[in-house]
N, C-alpha and C positions, 0 to 999 in steps of 0.2 A: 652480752646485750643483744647479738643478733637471737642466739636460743631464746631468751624472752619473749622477742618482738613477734617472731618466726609462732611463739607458741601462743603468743596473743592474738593475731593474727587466724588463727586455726579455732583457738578459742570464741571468739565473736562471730567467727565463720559459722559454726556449726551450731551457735544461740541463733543465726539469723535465720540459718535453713529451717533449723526446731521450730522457731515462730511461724515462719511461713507455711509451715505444713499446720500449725495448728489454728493457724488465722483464716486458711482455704477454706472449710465449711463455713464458715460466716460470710466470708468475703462471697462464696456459690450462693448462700443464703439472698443474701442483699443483693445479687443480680438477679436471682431468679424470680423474686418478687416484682422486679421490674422488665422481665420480660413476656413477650406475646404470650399464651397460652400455646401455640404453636411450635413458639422456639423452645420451651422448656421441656422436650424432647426428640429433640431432634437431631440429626445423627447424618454427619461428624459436631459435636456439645460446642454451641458455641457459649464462648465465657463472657462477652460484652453484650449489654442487649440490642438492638437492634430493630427498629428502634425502639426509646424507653417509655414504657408503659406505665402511667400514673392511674390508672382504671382500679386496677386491684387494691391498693392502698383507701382509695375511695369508696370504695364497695365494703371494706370493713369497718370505717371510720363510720357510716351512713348505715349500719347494720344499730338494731334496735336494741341491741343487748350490749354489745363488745366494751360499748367505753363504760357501763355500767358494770360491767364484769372486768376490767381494766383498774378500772375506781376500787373495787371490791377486793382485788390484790393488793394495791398500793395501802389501803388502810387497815385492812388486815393484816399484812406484813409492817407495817408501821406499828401497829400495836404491838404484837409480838415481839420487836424489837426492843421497842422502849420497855416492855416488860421484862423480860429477862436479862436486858443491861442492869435494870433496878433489883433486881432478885441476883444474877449473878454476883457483880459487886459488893451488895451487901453482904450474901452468904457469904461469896472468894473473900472476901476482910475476916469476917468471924473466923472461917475455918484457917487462916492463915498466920493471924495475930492474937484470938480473944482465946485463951485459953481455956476449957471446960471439961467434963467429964463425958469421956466415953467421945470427941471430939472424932480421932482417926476412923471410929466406928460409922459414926455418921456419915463419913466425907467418904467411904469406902461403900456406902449403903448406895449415896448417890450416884458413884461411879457405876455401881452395879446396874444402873436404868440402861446408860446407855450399852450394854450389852447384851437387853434384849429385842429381839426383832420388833419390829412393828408391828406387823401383821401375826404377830403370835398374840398382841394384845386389843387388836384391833375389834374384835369382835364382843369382848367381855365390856371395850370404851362403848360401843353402837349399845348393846342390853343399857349401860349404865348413863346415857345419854338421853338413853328413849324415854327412861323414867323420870329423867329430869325434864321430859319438854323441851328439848335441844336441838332437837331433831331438825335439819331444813331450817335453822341458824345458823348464823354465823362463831357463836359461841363456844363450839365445840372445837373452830381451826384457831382459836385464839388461847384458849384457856390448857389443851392439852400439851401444844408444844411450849409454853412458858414454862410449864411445872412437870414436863415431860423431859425427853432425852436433850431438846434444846438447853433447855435451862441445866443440865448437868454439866453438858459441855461449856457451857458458860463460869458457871462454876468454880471448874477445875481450871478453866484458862484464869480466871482471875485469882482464883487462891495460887496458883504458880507465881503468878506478877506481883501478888502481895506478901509473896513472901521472901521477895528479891531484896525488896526493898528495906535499909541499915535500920534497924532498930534503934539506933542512935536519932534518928529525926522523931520519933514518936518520944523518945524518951525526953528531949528538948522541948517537944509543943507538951507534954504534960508538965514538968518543972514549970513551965510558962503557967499552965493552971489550964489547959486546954480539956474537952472534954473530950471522949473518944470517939462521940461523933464529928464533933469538928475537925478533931481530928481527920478523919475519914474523908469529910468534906473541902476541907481547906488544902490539906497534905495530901494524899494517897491517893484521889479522883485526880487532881490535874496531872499526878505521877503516873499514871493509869493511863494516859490516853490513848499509846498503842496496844492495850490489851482489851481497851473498848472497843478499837477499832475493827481489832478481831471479832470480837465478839458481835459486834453490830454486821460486818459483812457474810459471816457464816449463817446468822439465824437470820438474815434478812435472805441473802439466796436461796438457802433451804427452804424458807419457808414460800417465796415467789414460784419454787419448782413443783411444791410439793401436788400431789396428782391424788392418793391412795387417800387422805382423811378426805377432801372435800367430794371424792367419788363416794363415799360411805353415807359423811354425814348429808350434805348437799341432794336437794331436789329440785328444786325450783332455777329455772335459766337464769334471771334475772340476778341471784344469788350466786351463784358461781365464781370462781376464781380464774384465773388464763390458762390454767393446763386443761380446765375442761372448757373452754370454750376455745379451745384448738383444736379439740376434740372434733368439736361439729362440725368442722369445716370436710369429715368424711360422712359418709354415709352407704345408702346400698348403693347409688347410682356412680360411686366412685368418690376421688379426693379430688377438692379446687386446691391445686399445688399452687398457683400465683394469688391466692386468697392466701391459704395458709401461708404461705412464706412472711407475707406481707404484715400479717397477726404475728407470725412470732420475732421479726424483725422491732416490730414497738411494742411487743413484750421483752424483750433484750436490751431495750432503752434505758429503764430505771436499776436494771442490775447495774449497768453498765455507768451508770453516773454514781453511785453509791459508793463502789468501787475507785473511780477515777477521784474524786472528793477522800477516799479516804485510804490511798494508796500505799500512802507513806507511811503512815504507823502503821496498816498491817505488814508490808515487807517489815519492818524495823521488829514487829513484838514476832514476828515466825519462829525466832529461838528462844524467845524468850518463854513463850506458850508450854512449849516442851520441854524446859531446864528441869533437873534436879533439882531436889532439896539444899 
């Protein structure tokens, strides 16, 4: 009993110290945003501000573009979400349970997106974009990661979850006279919740981070996403670090509640994601 204790002990030790070092940049984050311009270096660093500065926070709220560009994440990654939840799911059902020809081919075709780079395809999307008229829309940050590498990985996480699940319960709601969407719908979605949950916090973060399509497609400020309008907070005359901080402290907001709403079924589906056959 004491080797347990002694070992639990050690154990929660060394989770508390792991978080603490991983919670420091955010924690520097959110004080430096609310320190002088002054004190954000200055030397010996102090870590509490002193005192606390609500200027910078103000100064981005009160910027012409930010919540516009703030708005411009949240329903952009909103879309993207709810699409690939809808495409994943469906597809992960097919490829898990509906049996058809040439079915592994498929589901191995898809796999195959996400192993390649972005930026290898990156340029052949902008040719194939331009000709669409896409250009300096929003369109091109919505439509490519749904049916892109997002939507694979979506995919394969739900074809894994749906194929955990006893083939005995389908076999019972069709004796009952069920159709196999309903199936799907009544049975196998509310059974699904932690693989949704995955699936909605990955292609929701990914996509809030993403920097490299809306630098492509994206021209106009007003249209913008929050990686490039954190951007402008540098320039040639230097970086506003108490601006910035301050912008990416309420860009960390909504990941951050997405997350904490849907915590529990992502820890609960993490093994499940990656099970065998």
């Amino acid at each position: 009993m004491k080797i347990n204790s002694v070992s639990t002990v050690v154990r929660y030790g060394l989770l508390t110290i792991i978080s603490a070092i991983m919670l420091l940049p955010f924690i520097w984050m959110v004080t430096t945003s609310l320190k002088d311009p002054n004190q954000i270096f200055a030397l010996p660093p102090t870590f509490i501000p002193n005192p606390i500065q609500w200027d910078s926070y103000l100064n981005v709220l009160s910027s012409t573009h930010f919540l516009r560009q703030m708005f411009n994440s949240i329903y952009i990654g909103a879309t993207v979400t709810i699409g690939t939840v809808l495409l994943a799911s469906l597809a992960g059902y097919a490829f898990a349970r509906i049996p058809f020809k040439g079915r592994n081919v498929v589901f191995l075709t898809f796999l195959s997106v996400m192993m390649i780079p972005g930026e290898v395809t990156i340029i052949p999307l902008f040719l194939f974009m331009r000709e669409l008229g896409w250009i300096d829309t929003h369109l091109p940050l919505m439509i490519i990661p749904i049916f892109g590498a997002g939507g694979a990985f979506g995919i394969f996480v739900m074809r894994q979850f749906f194929k955990q699940v006893p083939a005995e319960l389908e076999d019972a709601a069709r004796i009952d006279g069920c159709s196999r969407f309903r199936i799907f719908v009544q049975i196998m979605l509310p059974l699904s919740k932690p693989a949704l949950a995955t699936v909605t916090i990955f292609t929701f973060l990914t996509n809030w981070n993403e920097f490299l399509e809306p630098l492509i497609f994206i021209n106009s400020r007003e249209l913008m996403t929050l990686p490039l309008a954190l951007s402008l907070f540098t320039d040639e005359a230097g970086t506003d670090w108490s601006s910035l901080m301050s912008a990416s402290v309420l860009a960390t907001l909504p990941v951050l509640t997405v997350f904490f709403f849907a915590q529990k079924q992502f820890i609960e589906s993490l093994a499940m994601s990656g099970s065998k056959e």
